[in-house]
N, C-alpha and C positions, 0 to 999 in steps of 0.2 A: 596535442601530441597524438591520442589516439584516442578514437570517441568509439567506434563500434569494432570488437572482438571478439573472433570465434576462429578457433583453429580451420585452419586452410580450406577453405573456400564457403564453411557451411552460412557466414553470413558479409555484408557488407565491411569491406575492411577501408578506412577513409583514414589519412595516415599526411605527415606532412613531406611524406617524397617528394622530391621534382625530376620527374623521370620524362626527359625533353631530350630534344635532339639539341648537344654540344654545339653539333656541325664536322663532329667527329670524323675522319674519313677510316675505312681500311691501311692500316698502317703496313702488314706486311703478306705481302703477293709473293708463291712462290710457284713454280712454273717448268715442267716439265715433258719430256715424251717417253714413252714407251709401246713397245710392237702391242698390236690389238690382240693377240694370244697372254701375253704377259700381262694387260690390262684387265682380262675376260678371268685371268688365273685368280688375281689378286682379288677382285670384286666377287669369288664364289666360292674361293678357298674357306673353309670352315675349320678353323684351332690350328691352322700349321703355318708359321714365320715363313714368308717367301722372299725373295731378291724380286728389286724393280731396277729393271738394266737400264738405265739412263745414262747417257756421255755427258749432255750436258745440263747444269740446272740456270733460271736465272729468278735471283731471288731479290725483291725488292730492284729490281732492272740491274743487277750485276749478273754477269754470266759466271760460273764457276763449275767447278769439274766437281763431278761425286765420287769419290772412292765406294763410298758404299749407303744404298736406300735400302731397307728389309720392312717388312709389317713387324709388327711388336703387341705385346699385351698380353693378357689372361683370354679372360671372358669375352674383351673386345674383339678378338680373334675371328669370333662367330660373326661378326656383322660385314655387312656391305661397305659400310664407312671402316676402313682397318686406319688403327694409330699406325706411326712410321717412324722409322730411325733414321736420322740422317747422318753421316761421317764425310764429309768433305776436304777436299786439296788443300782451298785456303780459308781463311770468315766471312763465314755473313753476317752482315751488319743486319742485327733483328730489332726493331723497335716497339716502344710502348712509351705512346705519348711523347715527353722531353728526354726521353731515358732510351739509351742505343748500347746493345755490346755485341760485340765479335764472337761468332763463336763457330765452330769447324764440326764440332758436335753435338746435338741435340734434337728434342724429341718432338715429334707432332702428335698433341693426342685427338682422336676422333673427337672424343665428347661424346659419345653414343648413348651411352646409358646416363648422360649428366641432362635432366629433365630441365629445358629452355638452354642448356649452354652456358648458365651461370654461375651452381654451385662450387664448382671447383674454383674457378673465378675471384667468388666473392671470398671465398672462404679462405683463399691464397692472400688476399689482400688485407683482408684481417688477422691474421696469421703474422702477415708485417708488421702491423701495427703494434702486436704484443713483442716482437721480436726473437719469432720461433720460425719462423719461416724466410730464406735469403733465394731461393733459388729466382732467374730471372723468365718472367712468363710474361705472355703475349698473345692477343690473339692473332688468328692467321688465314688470311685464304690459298686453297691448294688448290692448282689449276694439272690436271693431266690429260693430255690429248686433246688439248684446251677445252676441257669440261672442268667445272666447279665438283671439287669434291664434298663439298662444307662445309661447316664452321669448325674450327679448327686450335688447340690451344700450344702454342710453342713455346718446349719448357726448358731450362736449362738442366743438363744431365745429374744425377745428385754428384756422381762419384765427382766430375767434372770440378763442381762448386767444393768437395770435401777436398780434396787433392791440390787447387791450382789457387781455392780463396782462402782455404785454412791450413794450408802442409799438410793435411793428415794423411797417415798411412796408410789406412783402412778404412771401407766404407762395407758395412755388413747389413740387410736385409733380414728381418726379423720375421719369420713364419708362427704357422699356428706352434702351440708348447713350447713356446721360446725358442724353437729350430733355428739354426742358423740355414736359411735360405737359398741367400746370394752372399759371396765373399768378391771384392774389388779392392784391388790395393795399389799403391803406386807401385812405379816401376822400382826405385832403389830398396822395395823390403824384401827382404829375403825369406825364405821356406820354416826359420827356427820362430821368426818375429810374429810370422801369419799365426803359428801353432801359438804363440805366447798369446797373442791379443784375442785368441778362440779359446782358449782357457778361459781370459781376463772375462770376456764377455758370459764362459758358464756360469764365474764366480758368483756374479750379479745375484743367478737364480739359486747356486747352493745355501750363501746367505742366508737365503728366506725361510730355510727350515735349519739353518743355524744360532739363530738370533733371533729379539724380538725388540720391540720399543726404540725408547733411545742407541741404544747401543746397535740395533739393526740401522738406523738414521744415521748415524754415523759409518759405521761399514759400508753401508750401499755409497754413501757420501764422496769414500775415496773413489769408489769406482767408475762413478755415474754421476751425473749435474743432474740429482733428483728432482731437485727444485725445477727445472726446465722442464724434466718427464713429468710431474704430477700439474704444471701448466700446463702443457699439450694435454692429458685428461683431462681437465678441468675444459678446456675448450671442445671438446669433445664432446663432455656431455650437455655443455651451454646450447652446441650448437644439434646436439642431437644424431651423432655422430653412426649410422647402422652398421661399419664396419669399418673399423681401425687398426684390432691386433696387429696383423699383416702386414701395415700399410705404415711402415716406418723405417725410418733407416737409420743406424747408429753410426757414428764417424767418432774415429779419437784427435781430440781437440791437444796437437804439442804443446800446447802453453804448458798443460799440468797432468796430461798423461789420463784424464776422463773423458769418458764416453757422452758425448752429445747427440742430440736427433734431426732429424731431416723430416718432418710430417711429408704425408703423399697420399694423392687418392680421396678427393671431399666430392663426388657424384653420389653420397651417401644420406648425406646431410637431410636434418629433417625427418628422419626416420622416427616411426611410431614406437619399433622395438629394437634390441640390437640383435645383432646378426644370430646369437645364440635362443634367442625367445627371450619372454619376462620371467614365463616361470621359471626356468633354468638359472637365471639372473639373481629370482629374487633368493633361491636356494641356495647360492651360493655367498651372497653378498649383502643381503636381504635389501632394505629401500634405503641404502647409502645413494648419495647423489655422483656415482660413477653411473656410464649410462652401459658397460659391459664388462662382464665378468673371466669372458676369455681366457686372457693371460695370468698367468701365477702372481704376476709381479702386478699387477692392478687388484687382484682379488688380496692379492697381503698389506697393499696401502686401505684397500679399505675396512679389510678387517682388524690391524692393527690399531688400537686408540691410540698412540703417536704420530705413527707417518698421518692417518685423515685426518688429525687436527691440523699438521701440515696442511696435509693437501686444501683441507677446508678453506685455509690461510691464500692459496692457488685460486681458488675459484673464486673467491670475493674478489682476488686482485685482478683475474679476466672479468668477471662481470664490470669493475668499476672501470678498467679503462675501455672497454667497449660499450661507452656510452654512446648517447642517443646522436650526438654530433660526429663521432668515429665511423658508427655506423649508417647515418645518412649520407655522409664522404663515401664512403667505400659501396655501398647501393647507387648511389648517383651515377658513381664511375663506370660502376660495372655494366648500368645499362648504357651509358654514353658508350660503352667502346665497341659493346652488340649490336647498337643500332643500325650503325650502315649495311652490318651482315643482312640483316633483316629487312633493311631495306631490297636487297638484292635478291630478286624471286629466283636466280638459278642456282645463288648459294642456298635460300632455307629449303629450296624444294626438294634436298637432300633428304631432311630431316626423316621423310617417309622411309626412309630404312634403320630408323632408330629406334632405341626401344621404345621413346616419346613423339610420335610422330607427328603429334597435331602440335602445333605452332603457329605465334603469329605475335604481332607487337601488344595488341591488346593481351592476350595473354601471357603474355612475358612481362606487361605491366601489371597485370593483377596478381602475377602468382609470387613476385620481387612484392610489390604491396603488403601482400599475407604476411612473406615471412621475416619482410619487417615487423609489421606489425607485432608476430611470434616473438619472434627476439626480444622484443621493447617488453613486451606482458612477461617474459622468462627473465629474465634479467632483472624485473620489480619482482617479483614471485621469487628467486633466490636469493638476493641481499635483504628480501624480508625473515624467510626462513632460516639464513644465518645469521642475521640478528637475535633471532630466538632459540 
């Protein structure tokens, strides 16, 4: 299984990957024009959403009209490579692998700051696995002015998947101090519903200086699928998560009127410390096995002795079903669906405007190697120490 170990690159990591070419091809081509001003705007623009005026797109060889292409993101904002919105006429048929859906809207993300184009990736695909993660992603090549933009990840929108796969009414964005962000709602809710479900979600955090133990376990209970929230931290700090508060999205699930999550944003993964430092960390939380202290509502799971035996209860159950055969499935795949990218010298040769610029297959098979290997050694290293 794993004969030589040392965190990420300082020795020999020999591992029983099979990181080969599938025979995989590029699944989805999408392909457009825009005037050479509008090109030159978008590739130097630095932090501001711009319009890419395109009449026609053709995606995967259907032609279809765009209502609307914009750049999108944060951070990625700053780079050459910008993610993109897309809002179209009628579907595109986006594929991955045997699996095809329709969709009119959805998102292109650069992958800039995601080091090889994996993380997000792998971390989406495991994320499946536990059942915390539905949205539909793919990889993508962008073609504009028929130049290679790429390597490229195509997501399904969240709201999109909270609205049309679950009825839900709302779909809310979780900033730093619990802020409420971003609000998205479907069309039938009305102005009094929005105001009810932005209370519902204060509630969550009044709670936690309301109550304590079981009876806070219960209370958050009604309002929140905790058990799901303290999964998704648990997989956070398995996978070493350097920045998550933010990067979540809450949806109300109609079966029973609780708030469930939409994870988002794994370019993080692997991190040494989390976004806040250790020391910050460890003074709030001291060496609990959450890997950030951030939010109210993670620093009270782990300071409360109920909810972490809970949580504790979470992260045995991530670590055990992301065993060693879940996880060479989901590493196998990931580098099969890279590869042809890679094979393509005018898609990687993008890369040099990313924050990771050096690439190459060998190295995208040793750095997949490492952190398998990591996984396997963290994963023995936590079912031991919650044994004890």
């Amino acid at each position: 299984m794993l004969f030589v170990f040392q965190l990420f690159g300082q020795s020999t990591t020999k591992t029983n990957l099979e990181l080969i070419d599938k025979g995989k091809k590029i699944d989805n081509v999408i392909e457009f024009s825009i005037s050479t001003n509008n090109y030159a705007q978008m590739k130097n623009t630095d932090g501001n959403s711009i319009s890419l005026n395109s009449k026609i797109l053709k995606i995967n060889n259907d032609f279809i009209v765009p209502k609307d292409i914009h750049t999108r993101g944060q951070t990625t904002q700053y780079y050459r490579r910008k993610s993109l919105s897309f809002s179209l006429d009628s579907k595109a048929k986006i594929i991955q692998g045997d699996d095809t859906l329709g969709m009119k809207k959805f998102e292109a993300i650069s992958l800039s700051m995601d080091n090889f184009y994996y993380r997000n990736r792998l971390a989406f695909g495991l994320l499946k696995k536990l059942n915390l993660f539905n949205l539909f992603y793919a990889y993508g090549d962008i073609k504009i002015n028929d130049e290679h933009a790429g390597v490229y990840l195509l997501l399904q929108r969240p709201q999109d998947w909270a609205f049309n796969m679950k009825d839900s009414p709302i779909l809310i964005r979780r900033g730093y101090d619990h802020k409420i962000e971003k609000i998205k709602t479907d069309k039938k809710v009305d102005k009094s519903e929005i105001k009810a479900y932005r209370k519902t979600f204060s509630e969550i955090y009044k709670l936690l200086n309301d109550f304590d133990g079981e009876r806070l376990y219960q209370e958050l209970s009604k309002l929140l699928d905790i058990e799901m929230y303290m999964k998704w931290l648990a997989f956070n700090y398995f996978f070493k998560n350097g920045d998550y508060t933010d990067e979540v999205f809450f949806y109300i699930d109609p079966t029973d009127e609780k708030f469930r999550i939409i994870p988002w944003d794994y370019d993080d993964i692997f991190s040494n410390t989390p976004h806040e430092g250790r020391k910050e960390k460890y003074d709030k939380i001291g060496d609990k096995f959450l890997f950030s202290s951030e939010d109210e509502l993670d620093r009270k799971i782990a300071n409360d002795n109920f909810l972490y035996e809970h949580y504790l209860k979470q992260l045995k159950t991530v670590a055990l079903q992301l065993d060693e055969s879940v996880l060479k499935e989901v590493f196998e795949n990931t580098y099969a669906e890279l590869y042809p990218y890679y094979s393509n010298p005018d898609i990687i040769s993008m890369a040099q405007y990313d924050s990771h610029p050096t690439v190459s297959i060998p190295l995208l098979k040793k750095s997949l190697e490492e952190s398998y290997a990591y996984l396997l050694m963290s994963r023995t290293v936590i079912l031991n120490q919650l044994k004890n």
